[in-house]
Residue, then its C-alpha position, 0 to 999 in steps of 0.5 A: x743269765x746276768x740276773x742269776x750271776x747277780x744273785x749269785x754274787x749277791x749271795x755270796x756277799x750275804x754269806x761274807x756278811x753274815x760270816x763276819x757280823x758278830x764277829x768283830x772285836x769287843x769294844x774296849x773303853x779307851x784307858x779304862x784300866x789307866x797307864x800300861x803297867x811297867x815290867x821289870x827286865x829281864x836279865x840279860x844274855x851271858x857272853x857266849x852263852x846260848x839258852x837252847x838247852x833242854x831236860x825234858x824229863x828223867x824216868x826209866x828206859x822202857x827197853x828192858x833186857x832180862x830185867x836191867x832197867x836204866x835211868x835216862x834223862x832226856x835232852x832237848x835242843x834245836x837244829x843247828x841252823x836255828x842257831x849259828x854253828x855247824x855242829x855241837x859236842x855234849x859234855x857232862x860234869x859228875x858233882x863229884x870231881x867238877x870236871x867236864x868230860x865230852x861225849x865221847x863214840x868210838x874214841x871220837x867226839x859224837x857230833x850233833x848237827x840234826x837232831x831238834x827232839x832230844x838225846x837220851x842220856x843215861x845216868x846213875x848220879x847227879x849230873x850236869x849237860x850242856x851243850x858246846x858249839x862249833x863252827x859258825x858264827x857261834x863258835x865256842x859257845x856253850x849252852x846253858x847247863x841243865x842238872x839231871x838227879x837220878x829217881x828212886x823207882x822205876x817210873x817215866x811220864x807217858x804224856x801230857x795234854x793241853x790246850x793251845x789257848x792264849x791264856x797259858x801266858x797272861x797275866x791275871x788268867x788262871x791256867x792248869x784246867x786244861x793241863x794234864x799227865x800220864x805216868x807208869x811203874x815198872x815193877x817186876x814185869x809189871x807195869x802200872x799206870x797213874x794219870x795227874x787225876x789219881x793224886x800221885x803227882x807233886x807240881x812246881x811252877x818256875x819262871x825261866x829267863x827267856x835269855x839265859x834260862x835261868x829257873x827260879x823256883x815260885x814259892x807256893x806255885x805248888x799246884x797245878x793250877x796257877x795264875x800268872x802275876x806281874x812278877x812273871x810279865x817277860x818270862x817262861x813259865x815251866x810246870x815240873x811234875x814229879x811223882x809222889x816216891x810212893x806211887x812213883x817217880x819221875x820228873x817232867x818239866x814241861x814249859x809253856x809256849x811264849x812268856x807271860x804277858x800283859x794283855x792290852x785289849x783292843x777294838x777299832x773305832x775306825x776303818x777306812x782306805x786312809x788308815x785306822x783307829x785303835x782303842x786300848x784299855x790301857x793308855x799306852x805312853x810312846x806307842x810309836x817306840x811300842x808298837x810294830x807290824x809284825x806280819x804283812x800277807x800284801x805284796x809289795x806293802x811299805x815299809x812300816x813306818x812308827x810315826x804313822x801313829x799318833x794319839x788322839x786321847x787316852x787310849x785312842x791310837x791313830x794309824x794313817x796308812x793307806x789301806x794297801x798298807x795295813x790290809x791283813x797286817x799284823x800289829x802287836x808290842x815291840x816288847x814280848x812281855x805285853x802282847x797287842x789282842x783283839x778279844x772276839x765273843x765267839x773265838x776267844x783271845x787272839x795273840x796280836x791285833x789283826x786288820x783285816x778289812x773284809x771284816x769292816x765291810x758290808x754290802x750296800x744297795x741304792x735305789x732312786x725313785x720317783x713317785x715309783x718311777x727308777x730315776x736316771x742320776x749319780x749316787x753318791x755316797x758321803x762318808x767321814x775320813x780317819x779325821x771326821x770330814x766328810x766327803x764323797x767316798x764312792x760314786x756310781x750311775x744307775x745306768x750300773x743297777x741291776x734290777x734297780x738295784x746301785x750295788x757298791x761292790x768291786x768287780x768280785x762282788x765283794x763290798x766297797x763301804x766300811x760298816x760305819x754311818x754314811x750319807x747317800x744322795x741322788x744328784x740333781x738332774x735337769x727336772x730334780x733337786x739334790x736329795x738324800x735318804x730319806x726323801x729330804x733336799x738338805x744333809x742337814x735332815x737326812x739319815x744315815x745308813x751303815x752298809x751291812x749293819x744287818x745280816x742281808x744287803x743293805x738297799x736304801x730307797x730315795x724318793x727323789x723330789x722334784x727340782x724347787x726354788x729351795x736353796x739347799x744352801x739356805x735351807x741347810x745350816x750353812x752360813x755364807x758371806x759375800x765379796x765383791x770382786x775387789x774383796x770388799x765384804x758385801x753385796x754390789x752391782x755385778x760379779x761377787x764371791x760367795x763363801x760358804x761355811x762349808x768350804x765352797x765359792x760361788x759367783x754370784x752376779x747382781x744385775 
């Protein structure tokens, strides 16, 4: 029975493997692309304004009674506890006189306080919305004001499609491909249907001001492909699509998720329980004034503190956390205009670094033998920390094997080693010597393994020899010097203290 749950558990650690190998971030070439470039700034948000205002789209109204139709524009607005007040009015301002007039429903002011989809509006001139707050913290505030102009036919777009892909707002990635419209025509009692592939369509790209929503029309973004510059770092991008007056006539603004960033590319050259090194294409100056934790899944993790990270060389970040503290944790630019990504070969752009160390660890499995024969010993495995020292990093008895088999796996089954280069030795026992994979007395000659570096579970095999007059110490590269007891250099009668370049003592006693 102990065996079938092994296996089981053992498959389910391939499966985890073979599940994430393949999977891991590009590596990037820390500071390939040089200094990060710099983004001009926005402008700020106006006094007592709030940017939540909306004209989604202007066309017919579908409901036609003995052949009126009317022409309505389509407001769009959050809930209002997304926003701070209690309620909001709408006011509307005809271009004739400049006056603003509220909406008005049985002599009263018509409150909005649930409504996050849209408020048709009918109109039969050029006509200014915005919004006014009321109660809250935000109130007396207004929105931002939107400019609805009537149509000349009896046309309304029927929907739009895209993907959800990260590559709608980066800078240098041409989007469109992935766009497309429907519209109709009301003529007559007859309606007729076009889509963005019939040629009907005209297009125009702005860039909003994710603060106040200002738009700015960008010259020659007449198409509806369009990729994004460095002009448009920090700012919404919005498609307007119009009809050809011909064919028909609508308009539909439609504003893509998030603002356009720069994209800053990264892969990790190091993970373990003490914290992780990142790499970036572009060299990235202050990144503790940068770089934040945007999202943990941990209970109970720390508090993300910046100076944790510090540069090791261009392009190459240390972050020094304990694994509880960055384990599922997501990482990405204070500033929105650049956004943090790992890159995978089979899932495309993610929007922000996340560390997720299942994806780092492999299964290994050691055996220790000799001439055969399973060895009764400790194994341990030697490994470098975030600074590049080693030392042990995990240890366990083969009284634990299955089928002789040292698994380094936690009490689940899943993986305890990083997918990086380890050593592995069989402790010295009464009739043995140290040795380490393969079959050698010193680290000086030994071989790395790397846990899970295949798609199956990694088992080593040492040959463990017999125990020999051999010094490892002095078959190593290991230098020694020797004090007497008074700390005068050299060897004399009696107790001395060696010191080893790699960091121990010893007594040695001369007789």
């Amino acid at each position: 029975m102990r065996k079938i749950y092994f296996l089981l558990i053992s498959l389910i650690c391939v499966l985890s493997v073979n599940a994430q190998n393949g999977r891991l971030p590009e590596e990037v070439v820390p500071g390939s692309k040089g200094e990060l470039p710099v983004v001009a700034a926005v402008a700020p948000v106006r006094g007592g304004e709030v940017a939540i205002l909306d004209l989604s789209d202007v066309g017919y109204d579908p409901f036609i009674i003995n052949g009126y139709v009317d022409i309505v524009a389509n407001l769009r607005f959050p809930m209002v506890s997304e926003v701070g007040c209690d309620y909001y009015t709408i006011q509307y301002r005809n271009h004739g006189d400049g006056s603003w007039s509220t909406l008005m429903e049985n002599d009263n002011p018509r409150h909005f306080s649930d409504r996050a989809v849209g408020m048709p509006m009918y109109i039969y001139g050029v006509t200014d919305y915005r919004l006014v707050l009321h109660g809250g913290e935000k109130d007396g505030y207004v929105s931002n004001i939107v400019t609805a102009q009537p149509i000349s036919m009896y046309s309304r777009y029927r929907g739009w499609s895209e993907s959800p892909s990260i590559e709608h707002c980066m800078v240098g990635k041409i989007i469109g491909d992935e766009l497309s419209f429907s519209a109709d025509t009301y003529n007559s009692g007859t309606i007729t249907e076009f889509s963005s592939e019939d040629g009907y369509f005209t297009y125009q790209w702005y860039r909003r001001n994710p603060n106040n929503w200002d738009l700015t029309k960008i010259e020659g973004a007449t198409d509806i492909h369009y990729t994004p510059t460095l002009d448009d770092a920090g700012y919404q991008l919005i498609i307007e699509v119009r009809g050809d007056k011909v064919h028909c006539d609508f308009m539909l603004r439609h504003p893509l998720t998030g603002v356009v960033c720069v994209p800053v590319q990264a892969s990790v050259d190091y993970v373990g329980s003490d914290g992780f090194v990142l790499n970036t294409d572009y060299v990235i100056p202050k990144p503790q004034e940068k770089i934040i934790r945007t999202v943990s899944w941990n209970e109970n993790v720390a508090e993300f503190d910046s100076n944790c990270i510090s540069e090791r060389k261009a392009g190459q970040y240390v972050f020094r956390l304990p694994q509880k503290d960055y384990d599922y944790c997501i990482y990405d630019f204070a500033n929105p205009a650049y956004f943090l990504t790992f890159h995978y070969e089979m899932m495309g752009w993610y929007r922000e670094v996340q560390l997720m160390t299942d994806r780092y660890t492999g299964l290994l499995g050691v055996k220790a033998e000799k001439s055969g024969n399973p060895v009764s010993t400790i194994i341990d495995v030697i490994g470098q920390n975030i600074d590049g020292n080693w030392s042990v990093v995990a240890s366990k008895s083969t009284e634990e094997a299955l089928e002789g088999v040292v698994y380094f796996q936690d009490e689940n089954g899943s993986p305890l080693l990083f997918q990086r280069p380890y050593y592995v030795m069989a402790r010295a026992t009464s009739s043995t010597a140290n040795t380490y994979y393969p079959n050698v007395l010193t680290l000086e000659n030994a071989q790395t393994v790397v846990p899970g570096e295949s798609w199956n579970a990694n088992v080593v095999t040492i040959e463990v020899q017999n125990a020999t007059s051999v010094d490892p110490i002095t078959a190593s590269s290991v230098t020694k010097q020797y004090f007497t007891i008074d700390g005068r250099c050299g060897l004399s009668r009696g107790v001395n203290i060696m010191r080893t370049s790699d960091g121990k003592v010893r007594k040695v006693v001369v007789r």
